[in-house]
Residue, then its C-alpha position, 0 to 999 in steps of 0.5 A: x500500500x503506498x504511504x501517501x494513501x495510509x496517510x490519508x486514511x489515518x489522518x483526514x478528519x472528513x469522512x468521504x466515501x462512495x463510488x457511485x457518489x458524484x464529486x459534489x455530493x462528496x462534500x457534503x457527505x457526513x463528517x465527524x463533527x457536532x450538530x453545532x459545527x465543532x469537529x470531534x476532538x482530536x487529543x487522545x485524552x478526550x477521544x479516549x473519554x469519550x470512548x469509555x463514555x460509549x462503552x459506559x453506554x453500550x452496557x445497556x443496550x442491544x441491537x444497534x447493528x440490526x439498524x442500518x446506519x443514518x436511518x431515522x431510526x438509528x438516529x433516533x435510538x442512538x439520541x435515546x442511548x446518549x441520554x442515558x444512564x446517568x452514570x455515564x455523565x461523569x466522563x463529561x462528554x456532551x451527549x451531542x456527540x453521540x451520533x457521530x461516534x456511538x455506534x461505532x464504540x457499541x460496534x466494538x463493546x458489542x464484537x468482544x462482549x458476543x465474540x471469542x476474538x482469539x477463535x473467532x466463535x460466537x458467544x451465545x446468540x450474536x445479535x442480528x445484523x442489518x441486510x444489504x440493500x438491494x440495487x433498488x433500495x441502494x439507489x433510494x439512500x441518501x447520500x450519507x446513507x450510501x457514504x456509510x454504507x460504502x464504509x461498512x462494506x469496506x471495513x467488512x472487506x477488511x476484516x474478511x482479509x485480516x481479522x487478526x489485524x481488526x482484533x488488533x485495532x479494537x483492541x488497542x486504546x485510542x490515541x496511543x502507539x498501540x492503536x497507530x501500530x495496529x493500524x499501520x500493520x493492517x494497512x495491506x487489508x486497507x489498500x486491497x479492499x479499496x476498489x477502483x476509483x473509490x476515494x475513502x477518509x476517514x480518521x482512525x477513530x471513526x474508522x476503527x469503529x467501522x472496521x469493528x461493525x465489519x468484523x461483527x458482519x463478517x463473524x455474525x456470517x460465520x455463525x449462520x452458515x453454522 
């Protein structure tokens, strides 16, 4: 994979994906940021509290991945998540927030709590996943909708070629050395998955919470073909 590609994927904060999105539509693709504008923070302190603040969070619920990303009702259950419990609040994280992380950070709270990473075998009855559009439906989403979407297949296309190196990623706290060692060995996966003429970035927060969705994807796959 060439250098100036891995550096892309790990460093540019807007989130751009899609090969049947045109150019135009490309710029106004879901980013990170707040309702109010603020982009998510970037120093690994905060990142990192509002990684335990979603994982706090996730304890209480179930199901998120059975939703497909950016329908109102994943919004609407992701606002509902962030309000509570009250516990929760003491990693002083603004709820608003939440829609632009949560799932990702349940994605990975779910994928250890329901899977044996090391086997890579289901923990009792993994939750049910959403199912790809078809062709008909693809072409109804939204263009967020599409963009996240095309980020979900990629990072199941990732996870598909190097679980071991998914593992590797989740496993690692955000922000620290582990996590940018982790990233830059799975780089080979990142290259091989990217499909002509489609443009992914994506910062390694974000990212690593789709590659944790893919492995739960992929390993859920497994299980049902049991």
């Amino acid at each position: 994979m060439r250098a100036g590609l891995f550096l892309i994927l790990l460093l540019t904060p807007a989130v751009c994906a899609a090969q049947d999105v045109a150019m135009m539509e490309m710029r106004s693709i879901l980013t990170t940021v707040s309702p109010t504008g603020d982009e998510l923070p970037k120093d690994a302190a905060t990142l990192h509290k509002i990684q335990m603040f979603g994982r706090c969070l996730s304890q209480n619920n179930t199901a998120i991945l059975s939703e497909p990303p950016e329908t109102d009702r994943d919004r609407r259950t992701i606002f509902g998540m962030s309000m509570t419990p009250q516990h929760c609040s003491r990693y002083g994280i603004n709820p608003q927030y939440a829609p632009y992380f949560l799932r990702g950070v349940y994605a990975e709270f779910a994928l250890r709590k329901d899977f044996d990473l090391s086997k890579g075998t289901a923990r009792g009855h993994p939750e049910k996943v959403f199912a790809l559009p078809t062709d008909a439906e693809r072409a109804r989403l939204t263009t967020a909708q599409k963009a996240t979407l095309s980020f979900v297949e990629y990072a199941t296309c990732v996870a598909k070629v190097d679980m071991p190196g998914v593992v590797r990623v989740v496993a690692s706290e955000v922000g620290t050395d582990a996590e940018k060692q982790a990233f830059g060995a799975l780089g080979p996966a990142l290259g091989q998955c990217l499909t002509a003429g489609m443009t992914l970035r994506v910062n390694r927060f974000k990212l690593r919470g789709y590659l944790a969705e893919g492995a739960y994807r992929h390993l859920s796959t497994k299980v049902d073909q049991k």
